[in-house]
C-alpha positions as CSV (number, residue, x, y, z in Angstrom):
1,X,146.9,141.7,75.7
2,X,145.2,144.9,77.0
3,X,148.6,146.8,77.8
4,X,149.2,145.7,73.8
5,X,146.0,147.1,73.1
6,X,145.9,150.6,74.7
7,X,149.3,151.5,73.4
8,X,148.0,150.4,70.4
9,X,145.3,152.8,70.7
10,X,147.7,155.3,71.9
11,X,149.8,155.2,68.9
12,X,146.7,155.5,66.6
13,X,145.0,158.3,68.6
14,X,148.6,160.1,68.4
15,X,148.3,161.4,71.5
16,X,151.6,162.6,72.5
17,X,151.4,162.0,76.3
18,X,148.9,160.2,78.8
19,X,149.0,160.7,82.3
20,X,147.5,158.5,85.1
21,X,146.3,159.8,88.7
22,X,146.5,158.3,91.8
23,X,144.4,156.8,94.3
24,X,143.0,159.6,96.3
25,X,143.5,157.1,99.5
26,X,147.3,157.2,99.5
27,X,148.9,159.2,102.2
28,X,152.6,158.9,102.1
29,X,153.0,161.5,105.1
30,X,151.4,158.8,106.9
31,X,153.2,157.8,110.1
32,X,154.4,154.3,110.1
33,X,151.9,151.6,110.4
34,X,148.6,149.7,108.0
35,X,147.9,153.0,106.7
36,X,151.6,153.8,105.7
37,X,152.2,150.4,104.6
38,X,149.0,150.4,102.4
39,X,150.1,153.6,101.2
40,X,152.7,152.6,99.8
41,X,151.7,148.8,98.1
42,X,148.9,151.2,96.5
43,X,151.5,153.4,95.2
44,X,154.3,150.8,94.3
45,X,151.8,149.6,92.0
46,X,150.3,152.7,90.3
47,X,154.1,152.9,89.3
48,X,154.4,149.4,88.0
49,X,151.2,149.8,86.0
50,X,152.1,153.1,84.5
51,X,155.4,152.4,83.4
52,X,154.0,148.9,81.6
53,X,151.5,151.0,80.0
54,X,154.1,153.8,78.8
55,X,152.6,156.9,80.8
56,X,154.5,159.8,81.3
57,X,153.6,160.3,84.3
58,X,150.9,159.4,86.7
59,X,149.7,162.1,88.7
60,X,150.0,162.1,93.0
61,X,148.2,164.3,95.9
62,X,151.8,164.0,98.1
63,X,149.2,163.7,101.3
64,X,147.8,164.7,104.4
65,X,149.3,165.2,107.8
66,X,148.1,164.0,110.4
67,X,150.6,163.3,113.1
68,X,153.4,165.5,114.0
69,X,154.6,168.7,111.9
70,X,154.4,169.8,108.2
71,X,158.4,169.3,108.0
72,X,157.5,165.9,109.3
73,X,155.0,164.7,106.8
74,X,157.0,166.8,104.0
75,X,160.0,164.2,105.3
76,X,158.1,161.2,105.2
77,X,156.8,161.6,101.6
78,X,160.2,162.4,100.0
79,X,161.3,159.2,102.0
80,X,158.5,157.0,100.6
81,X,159.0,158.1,97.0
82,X,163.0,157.8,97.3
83,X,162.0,154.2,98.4
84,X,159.5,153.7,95.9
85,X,161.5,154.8,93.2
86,X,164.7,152.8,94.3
87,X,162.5,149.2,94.7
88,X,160.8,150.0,91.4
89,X,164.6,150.1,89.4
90,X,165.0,147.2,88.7
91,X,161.7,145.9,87.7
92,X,161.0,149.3,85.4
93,X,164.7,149.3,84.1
94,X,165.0,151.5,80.7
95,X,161.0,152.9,81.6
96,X,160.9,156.8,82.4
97,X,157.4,157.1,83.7
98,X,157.3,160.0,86.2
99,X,155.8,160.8,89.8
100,X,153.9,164.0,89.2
101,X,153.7,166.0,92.6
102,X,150.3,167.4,92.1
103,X,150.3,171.4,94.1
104,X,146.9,171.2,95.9
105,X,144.1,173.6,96.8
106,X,145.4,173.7,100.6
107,X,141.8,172.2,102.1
108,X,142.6,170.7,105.8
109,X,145.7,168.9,106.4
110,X,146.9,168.7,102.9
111,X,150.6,169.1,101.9
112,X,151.6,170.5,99.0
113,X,149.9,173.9,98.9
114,X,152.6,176.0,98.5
115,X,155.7,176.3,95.9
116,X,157.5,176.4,99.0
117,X,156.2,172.4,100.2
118,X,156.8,171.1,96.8
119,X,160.3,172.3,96.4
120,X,161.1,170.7,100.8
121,X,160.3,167.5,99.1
122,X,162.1,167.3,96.1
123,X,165.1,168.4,98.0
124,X,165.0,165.4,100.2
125,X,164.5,163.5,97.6
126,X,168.1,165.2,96.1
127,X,165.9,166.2,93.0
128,X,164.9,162.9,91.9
129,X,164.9,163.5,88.1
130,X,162.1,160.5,88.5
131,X,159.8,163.7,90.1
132,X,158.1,166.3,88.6
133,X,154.9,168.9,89.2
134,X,151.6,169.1,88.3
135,X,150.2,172.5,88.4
136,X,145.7,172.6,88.8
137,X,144.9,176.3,87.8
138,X,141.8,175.6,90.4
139,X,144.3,174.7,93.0
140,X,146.2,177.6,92.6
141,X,144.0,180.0,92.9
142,X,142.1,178.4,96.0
143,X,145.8,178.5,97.7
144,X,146.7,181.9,97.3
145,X,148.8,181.9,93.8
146,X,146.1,184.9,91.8
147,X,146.7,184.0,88.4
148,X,143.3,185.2,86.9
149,X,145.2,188.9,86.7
150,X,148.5,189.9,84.2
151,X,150.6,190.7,87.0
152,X,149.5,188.0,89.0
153,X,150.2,185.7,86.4
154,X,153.5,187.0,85.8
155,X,154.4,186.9,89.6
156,X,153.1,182.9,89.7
157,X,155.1,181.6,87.2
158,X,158.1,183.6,87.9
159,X,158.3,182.7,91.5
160,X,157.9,178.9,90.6
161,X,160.6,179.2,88.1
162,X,162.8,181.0,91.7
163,X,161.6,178.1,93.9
164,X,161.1,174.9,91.9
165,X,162.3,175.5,88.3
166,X,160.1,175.4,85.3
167,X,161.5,172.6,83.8
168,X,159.9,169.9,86.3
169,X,156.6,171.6,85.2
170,X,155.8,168.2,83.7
171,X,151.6,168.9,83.4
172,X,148.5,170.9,84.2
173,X,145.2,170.1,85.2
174,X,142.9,173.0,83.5
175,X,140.1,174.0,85.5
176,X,138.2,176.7,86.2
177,X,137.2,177.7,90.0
178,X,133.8,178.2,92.0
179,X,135.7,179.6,95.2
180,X,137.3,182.8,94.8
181,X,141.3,183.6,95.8
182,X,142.9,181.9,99.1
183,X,139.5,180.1,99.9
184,X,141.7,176.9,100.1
185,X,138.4,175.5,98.9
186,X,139.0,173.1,96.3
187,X,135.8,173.0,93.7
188,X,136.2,172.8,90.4
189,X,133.9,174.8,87.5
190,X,133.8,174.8,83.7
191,X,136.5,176.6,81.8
192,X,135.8,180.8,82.0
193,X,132.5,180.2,84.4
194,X,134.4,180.6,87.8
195,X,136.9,182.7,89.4
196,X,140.3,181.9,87.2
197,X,138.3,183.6,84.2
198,X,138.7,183.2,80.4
199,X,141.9,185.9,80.6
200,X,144.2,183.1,82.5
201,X,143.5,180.0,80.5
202,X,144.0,182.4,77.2
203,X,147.0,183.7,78.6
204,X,148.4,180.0,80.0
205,X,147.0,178.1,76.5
206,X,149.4,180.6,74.3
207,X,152.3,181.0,76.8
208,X,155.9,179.6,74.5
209,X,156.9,178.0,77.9
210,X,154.1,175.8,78.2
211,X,154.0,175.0,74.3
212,X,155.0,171.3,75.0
213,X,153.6,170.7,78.6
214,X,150.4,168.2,78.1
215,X,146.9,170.4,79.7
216,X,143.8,168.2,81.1
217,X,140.5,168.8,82.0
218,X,139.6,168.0,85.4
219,X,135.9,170.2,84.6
220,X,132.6,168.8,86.0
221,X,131.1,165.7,83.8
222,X,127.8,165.9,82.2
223,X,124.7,164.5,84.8
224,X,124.1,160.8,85.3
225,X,126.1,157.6,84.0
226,X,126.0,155.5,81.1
227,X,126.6,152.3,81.1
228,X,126.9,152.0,77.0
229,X,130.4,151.9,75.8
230,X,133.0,155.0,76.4
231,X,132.0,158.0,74.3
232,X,133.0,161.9,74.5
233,X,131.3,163.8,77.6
234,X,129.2,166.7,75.6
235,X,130.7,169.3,78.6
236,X,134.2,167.8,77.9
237,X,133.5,168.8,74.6
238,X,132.1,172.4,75.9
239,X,135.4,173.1,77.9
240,X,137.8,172.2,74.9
241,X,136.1,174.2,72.5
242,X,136.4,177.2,74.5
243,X,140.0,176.7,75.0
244,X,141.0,176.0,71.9
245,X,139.0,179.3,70.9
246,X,141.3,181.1,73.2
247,X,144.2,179.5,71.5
248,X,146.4,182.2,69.1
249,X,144.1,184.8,70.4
């Protein structure tokens, strides 16, 4: 009854794509053993519930190594999500719901802070056209990618169109930055408040590429918690009112 219900919704909200993220505690570059195996049962069923919900796509940190090399723990996530994706066949036959390899900010051991790291996996995966990229404007500029400038901007998006290809550009978290380039610090600040600027999210908002690729908030929530049924976060409503000002501008 609730998986009726929410598509239900779905349908009636005419949203055009919904996209799930995963439990920050999966590691799939975990070595073998509980954390591995947990790893994995966690992910196995953020897939199943996904695909019976209809997502697009539900959104994955690829992980954090902590034994052996980068190449290592790059390996052992394209192996977990080839298995994954091969055990879930069957059961999500005829579904289409995506694994969305989310590039990250590049704090500590995490994997998947360059172009570079996303593109090792999806080759050992041999492209999996189940696999595609999420893209955090936050991220990228904590990692190194300067896309608050034209010419950076321009240089970003060509050079992920050189190593991974823009069409498994599948989504984008939009979120403004309170750490400037390469800090590898990954804090998120309301849209045109932090180091990405207004410029980038008015350039990325009216890009043609990106006409069809679904944009999310990830911005800070409005203080304290509510317990009264769901209703619209007022700085939700700050962040997309500023970029949707920016759009056709």
């Amino acid at each position: 009854e609730e998986i009726a219900e929410f598509r239900a919704r779905v349908a009636e909200a005419g949203l055009v794509a919904v996209i799930s993220h995963a439990s920050y505690l999966i590691n799939l570059a975990a070595v073998d053993g509980p954390l591995r195996q947990r790893s994995m049962a966690a992910m196995a069923d953020e897939i199943d519930r996904a695909n019976a919900l209809g997502l697009l796509g539900v959104v994955l940190h690829p992980g954090s190594c902590t034994s052996g090399t980068e190449a290592d723990g790059l390996r052992r996530i394209a192996d977990a999500l080839v298995e994954l994706l091969a055990s879930r066949q069957e059961r999500t036959a005829g579904h289409t719901t995506l694994v969305l390899l989310e590039h990250t900010a590049g704090q500590g051991s995490a994997l998947g802070k360059s172009f570079e790291e996303i593109a090792t996996i999806l080759e050992h995966t041999d492209h999996h056209p189940r696999l595609g990229v999420c893209l955090d404007t936050c991220h990228l500029l904590a990692s190194g990618y300067d896309i608050a400038s034209a010419a950076g901007y321009a240089d970003v998006f060509a050079r992920f169109e050189q190593t991974i290809g823009l069409p498994r550009l599948r989504a984008f978290h939009l979120n403004d930055s309170k750490k400037p380039l390469g800090s590898r610090v990954d804090r998120h600040e309301h849209i045109g408040k932090g180091f990405v600027g207004l410029d980038a999210f008015r350039r990325l908002v009216n890009d043609p590429r990106f006409a069809s690729v679904p944009m999310m908030l990830e911005t800070p929530k409005a203080a304290g918690k509510s317990s009264a049924p769901i209703a619209v976060d007022a700085f939700d409503e700050e962040n997309l009112r500023t970029l949707r000002d920016l759009y056709g501008k």
